[in-house]
N, C-alpha and C positions, 0 to 999 in steps of 0.2 A: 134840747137839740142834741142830736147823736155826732160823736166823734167819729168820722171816717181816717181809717189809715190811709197814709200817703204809699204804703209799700207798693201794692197794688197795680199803682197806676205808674210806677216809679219801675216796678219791674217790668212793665209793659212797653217802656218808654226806652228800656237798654234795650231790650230784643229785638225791638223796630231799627233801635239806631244801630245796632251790631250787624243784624243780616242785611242792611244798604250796605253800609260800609265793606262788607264782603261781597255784596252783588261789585262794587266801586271798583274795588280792586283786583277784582276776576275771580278767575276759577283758580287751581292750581296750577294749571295748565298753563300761566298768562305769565309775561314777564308786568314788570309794571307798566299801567295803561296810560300810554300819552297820546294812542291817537285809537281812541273805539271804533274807528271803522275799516282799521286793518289789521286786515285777516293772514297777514303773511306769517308764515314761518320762520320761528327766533332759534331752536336746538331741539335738538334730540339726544339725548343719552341714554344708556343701558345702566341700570342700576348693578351692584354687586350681589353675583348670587355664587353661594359657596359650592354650587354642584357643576358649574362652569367657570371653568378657571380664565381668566382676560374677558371676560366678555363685555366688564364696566371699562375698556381702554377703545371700543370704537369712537372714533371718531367722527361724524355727522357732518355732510356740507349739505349746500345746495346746489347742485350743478343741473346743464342742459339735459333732459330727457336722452339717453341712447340707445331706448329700446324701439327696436321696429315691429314688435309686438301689435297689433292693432287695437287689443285690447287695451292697451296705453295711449293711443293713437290721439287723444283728447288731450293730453296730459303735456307741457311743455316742459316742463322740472319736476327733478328727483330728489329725495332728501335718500345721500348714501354713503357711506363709509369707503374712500378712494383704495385706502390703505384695508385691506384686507384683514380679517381677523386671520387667529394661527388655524392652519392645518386641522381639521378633524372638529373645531368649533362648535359645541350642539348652539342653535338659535331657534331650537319648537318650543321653550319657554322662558323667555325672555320678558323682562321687569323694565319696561319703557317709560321714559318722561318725557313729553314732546311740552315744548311749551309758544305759543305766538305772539304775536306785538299784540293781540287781543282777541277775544274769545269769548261767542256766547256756548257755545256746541262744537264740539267735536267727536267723528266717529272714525273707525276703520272700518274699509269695504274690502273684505276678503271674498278672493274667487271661489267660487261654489261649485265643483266639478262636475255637478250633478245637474243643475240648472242651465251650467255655460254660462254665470253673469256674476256680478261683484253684489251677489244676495245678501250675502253672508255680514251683517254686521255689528259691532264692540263700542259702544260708545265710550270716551274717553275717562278716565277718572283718576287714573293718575299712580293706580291700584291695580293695573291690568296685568296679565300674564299675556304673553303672545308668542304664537309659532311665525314667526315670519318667514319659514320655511316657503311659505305657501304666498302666492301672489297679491300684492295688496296696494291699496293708496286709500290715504286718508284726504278727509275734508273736515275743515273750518271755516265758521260762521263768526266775523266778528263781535265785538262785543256788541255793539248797539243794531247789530241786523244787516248793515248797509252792505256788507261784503261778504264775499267768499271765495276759496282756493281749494284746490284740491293738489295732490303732491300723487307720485308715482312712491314707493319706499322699494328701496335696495339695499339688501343685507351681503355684501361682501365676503364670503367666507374662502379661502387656499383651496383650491380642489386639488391640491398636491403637496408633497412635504417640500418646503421653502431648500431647506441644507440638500437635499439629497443631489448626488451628484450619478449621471447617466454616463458608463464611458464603454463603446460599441467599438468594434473594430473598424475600419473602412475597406481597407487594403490589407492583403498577405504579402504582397509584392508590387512595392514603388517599379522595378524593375528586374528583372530576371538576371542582371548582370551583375556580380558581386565583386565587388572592389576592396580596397584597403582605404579608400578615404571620401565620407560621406558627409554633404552641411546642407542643411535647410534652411531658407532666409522667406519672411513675408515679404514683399514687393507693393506697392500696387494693389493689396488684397489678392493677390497672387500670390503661391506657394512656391519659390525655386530649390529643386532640389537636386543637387548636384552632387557626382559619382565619378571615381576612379577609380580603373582596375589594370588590366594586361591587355587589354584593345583601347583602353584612353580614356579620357574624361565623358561626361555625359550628362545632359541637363534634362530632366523632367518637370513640367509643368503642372501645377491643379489650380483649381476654384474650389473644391468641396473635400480635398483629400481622400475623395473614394475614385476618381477617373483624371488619368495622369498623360499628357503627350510630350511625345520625346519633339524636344529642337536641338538643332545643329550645334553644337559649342564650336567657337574657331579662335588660333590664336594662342595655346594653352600649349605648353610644351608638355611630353607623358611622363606619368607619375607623379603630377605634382598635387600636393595635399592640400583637402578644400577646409582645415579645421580654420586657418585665420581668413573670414570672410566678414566683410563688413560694409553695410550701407552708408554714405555722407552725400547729405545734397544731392539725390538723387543717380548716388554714382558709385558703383561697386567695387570694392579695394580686395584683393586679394594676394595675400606673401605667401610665396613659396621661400624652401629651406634654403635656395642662392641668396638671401637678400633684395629680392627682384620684387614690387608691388606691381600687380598686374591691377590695369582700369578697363573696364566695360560701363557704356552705358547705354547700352539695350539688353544688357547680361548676358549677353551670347555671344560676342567678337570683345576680345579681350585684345586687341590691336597695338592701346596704350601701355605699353609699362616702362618702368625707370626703376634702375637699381641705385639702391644709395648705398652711398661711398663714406659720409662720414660716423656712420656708426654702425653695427649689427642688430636689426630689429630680430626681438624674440618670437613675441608674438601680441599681437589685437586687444587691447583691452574692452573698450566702448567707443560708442560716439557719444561724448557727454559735451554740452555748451556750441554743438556744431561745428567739434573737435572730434578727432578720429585720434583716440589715447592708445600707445603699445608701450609694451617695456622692451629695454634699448638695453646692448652692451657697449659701453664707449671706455677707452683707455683700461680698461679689466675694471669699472663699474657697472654696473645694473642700475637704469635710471628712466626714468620715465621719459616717454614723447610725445609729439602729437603733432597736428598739420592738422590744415583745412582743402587741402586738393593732393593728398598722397606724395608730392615732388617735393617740396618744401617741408623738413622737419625740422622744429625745436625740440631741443633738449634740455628736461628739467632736472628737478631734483632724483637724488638718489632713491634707490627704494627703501623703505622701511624697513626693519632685521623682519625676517618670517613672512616678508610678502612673498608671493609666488611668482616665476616666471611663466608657468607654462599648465597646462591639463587644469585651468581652474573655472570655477563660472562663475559669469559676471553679468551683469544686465546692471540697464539703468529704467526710473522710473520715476513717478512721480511718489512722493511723499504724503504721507498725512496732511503735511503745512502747503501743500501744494507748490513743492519746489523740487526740479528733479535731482535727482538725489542716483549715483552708483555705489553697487556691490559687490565684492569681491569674495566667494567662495574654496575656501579649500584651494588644492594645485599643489604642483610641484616647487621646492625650490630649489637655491643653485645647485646644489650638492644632489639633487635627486630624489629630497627623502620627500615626504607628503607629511600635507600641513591639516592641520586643522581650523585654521585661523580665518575670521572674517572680520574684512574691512570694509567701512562706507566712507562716501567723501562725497561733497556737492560743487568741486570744485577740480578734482583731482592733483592737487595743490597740496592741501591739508584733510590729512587719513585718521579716523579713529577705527580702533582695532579693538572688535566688541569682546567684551567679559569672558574668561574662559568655562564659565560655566553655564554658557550658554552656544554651546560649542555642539553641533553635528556630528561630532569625529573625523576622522583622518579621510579627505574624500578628494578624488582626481576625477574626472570624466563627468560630473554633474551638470546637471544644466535648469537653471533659472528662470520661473516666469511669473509673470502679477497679472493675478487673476482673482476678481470680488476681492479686491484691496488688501491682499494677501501676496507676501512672496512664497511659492511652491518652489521646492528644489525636488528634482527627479535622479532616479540612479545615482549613477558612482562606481567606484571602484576603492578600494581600501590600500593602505599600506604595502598588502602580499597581494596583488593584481585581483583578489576576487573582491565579485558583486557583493558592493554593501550589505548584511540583511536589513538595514532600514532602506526600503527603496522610496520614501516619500515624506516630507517634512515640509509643513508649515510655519511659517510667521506672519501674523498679526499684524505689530508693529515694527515691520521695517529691517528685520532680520535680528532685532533683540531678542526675544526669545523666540525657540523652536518648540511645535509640537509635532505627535505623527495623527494622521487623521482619525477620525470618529469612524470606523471601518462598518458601524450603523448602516451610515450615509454614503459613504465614501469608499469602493469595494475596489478603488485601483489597485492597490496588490495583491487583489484575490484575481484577477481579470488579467493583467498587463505581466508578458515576463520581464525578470530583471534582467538591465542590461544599464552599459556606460555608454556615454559621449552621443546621445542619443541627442536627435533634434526638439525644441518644445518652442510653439508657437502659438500667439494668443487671434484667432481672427473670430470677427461675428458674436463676439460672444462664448465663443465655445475655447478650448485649450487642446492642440492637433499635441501630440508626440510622434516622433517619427524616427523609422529605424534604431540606430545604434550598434553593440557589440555587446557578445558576452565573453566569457575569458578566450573560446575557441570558436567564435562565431560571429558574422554578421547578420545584421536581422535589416530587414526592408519593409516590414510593416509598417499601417499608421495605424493609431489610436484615437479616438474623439472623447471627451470630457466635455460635458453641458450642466452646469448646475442650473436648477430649474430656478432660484431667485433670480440669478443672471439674467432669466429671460424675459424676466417681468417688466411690464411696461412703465412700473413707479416701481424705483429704486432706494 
């Protein structure tokens, strides 16, 4: 009797049980299989390939179909990256791994320009290279047959550089009437822009800051300067140099005013906490005030050594932590000299006064705005009355440090002349500047700022 080896049949008997057990568990394609007769779609990712840089960071969802395409027109959902890859992104060979709740077959049908139909097809393996430049949707078959999907695919790539910032002029002349005292305030999504010269004050209107109409100002006595203007609750504060706050609230009849008698208001800080903050002279101190309806002021604390009384800029905003938060740029103080110094407070109560080496320089006439969660500081004027040569500075974080722009992206000082005390207003998205001075001049122009991230619909 002959001895038969067991190897044989032994080796027969793994390769049977190994290729079930991998038919069991899918393709590569498959996440693991708990329901073989669906066919839905689990993820999508791009593998890392070293001659495209981010292209393994898309991110993959599934959202509702929003092509009106007809050739999509079948197709109820998209597998697509919401979040756009960067600017300039090659996606003609792209290292795909789609995987589904389960899978006997899957292909891609690419459009065939030549045909006019989705001829064109890649069955899946896990190993593909793919243009998805070009128009596609895939189909799966579940694992055991019963099902099938098809998906529309959308590659998201910037048709524009994200940073780049666009800034046009609108206007050469808000108006033809040149004055010594010029303020621009948003309203309403309206623009009020207000002027004084040797025939009297003057009010201009916009919606887009390229076409401007004059309305009536009434109520104003001449010459009085429009630099402390300030919105609260719907109702316009302005101090002239008697001590007199002037109230409007249709901003054109200034009917209201009351001069106060227990102290000497300097001038305007903010409206922070739905307080309207000025610094105050009372008994030969400098100290802070505030009110909620311009008649009634408190009088707080003293000011800090090195805060400013006067030519400084200040805005308020929301923070990082999402709490609004003021800042205090530069100005003048008692003695007249100019300061360098910036302070923030959330309360105007208690002031830190940032590191000096994070310090802008000696700056009067600037003006403040947040804009892509940035404070911008514009213009200025230095120490000896001339225009800063930094006309532009960002921060990041909150006014801790300052940088000057990427002039890449960013061509505002190649484009906009320098000037001080200049208006800057944030509406729609976009960042208006308006008018100003230069050491011998006034200017009436507007300027438009739009950074195209700004105007993206996922932020």
């Amino acid at each position: 009797m002959k001895f038969r080896s067991p190897f044989p049949i032994l080796l027969l008997f793994l390769l049977t049980f190994g290729l079930s057990a991998c038919l069991n568990n899918g393709s590569e394609n498959n996440v693991e299989i708990t329901n073989p007769d669906n066919a839905d779609f689990a993820s999508l990712t791009f593998s890392k390939n070293d001659s495209i840089p981010y292209i393994n960071t898309a991110v993959f969802t599934l959202e509702a179909n929003d092509s009106d395409d007809p050739l999509f027109a079948d197709l109820s959902e998209m597998i697509v990256n919401l979040d756009s890859l960067p600017y300039q992104t090659r996606i003609d060979s792209v290292f795909p791994v789609f995987k589904f709740m389960s899978s006997r077959s899957a292909f891609l049908a690419r459009y065939n320009d030549e045909t006019a139909t989705f001829s064109d097809t890649l069955p899946i393996t896990g190993k593909d290279t793919v243009d998805f430049t070009r128009k596609m949707k895939i189909h799966n078959v579940s694992y055991n047959g019963a099902a099938e999907k098809k998906y529309r695919i959308k590659v998201n790539v910037h048709t524009v550089e994200p940073e780049l910032y666009h800034w046009n002029q609108l206007s050469v002349d808000v108006t033809p009437e040149r004055g010594y005292s010029q303020n621009a305030i948003l309203i309403d999504n309206t623009i009020y822009f207000y002027n004084n010269n040797t025939a009297g004050s003057s009010l201009y209107v916009s919606d887009d800051g390229q076409n401007w109409t004059n309305k009536p100002l009434t109520n104003l006595p001449p010459y009085i300067s429009f630099k402390n203007l300030c919105l609260l609750n719907n109702k316009l504060y302005l101090l002239d140099e008697n001590n007199t706050v002037y109230m409007s609230g249709d901003y054109a009849d200034w009917s209201e005013k009351y001069t106060i008698a227990e102290m000497k208001l300097i001038s305007f800080l903010f409206v922070l906490n739905n307080r309207l903050w000025a610094v105050a002279e009372k008994d030969g101190k400098y100290k802070f005030a505030s009110t909620t309806d311009g008649v009634a002021w408190t009088v707080g604390e003293n000011l800090p050594q090195h805060f400013p009384v006067a030519d400084f800029a200040s805005l308020v905003f929301m923070s990082a932590t999402n709490v609004e938060k003021a800042i205090v740029v530069g100005g003048m103080l008692t003695d007249g000299a100019v300061t360098d110094k910036i302070w923030t407070t959330e309360n105007a109560a208690y002031w830190l006064q940032m590191p000096a080496q994070n310090s802008v320089g000696k700056i009067k006439g600037g003006k403040l705005a947040f804009y892509d969660k940035k404070l911008h500081l514009f213009g200025g004027m230095d120490e000896n009355n001339k225009l800063r040569k930094k006309q532009y500075n960002l921060s990041p974080d909150g006014g801790f440090e300052w940088q000057l722009p990427d002039t890449t992206y960013n061509k505002y000082t190649e484009l906009v002349a320098p000037r001080a005390y200049q208006s800057v207003i944030v509406k729609d998205k976009q960042c208006y500047v308006i008018g100003g001075q230069t050491e011998n001049a006034r200017l009436y122009d507007v300027w438009c700022g739009r950074l195209n991230r700004a105007q993206f619909a996922r932020q």
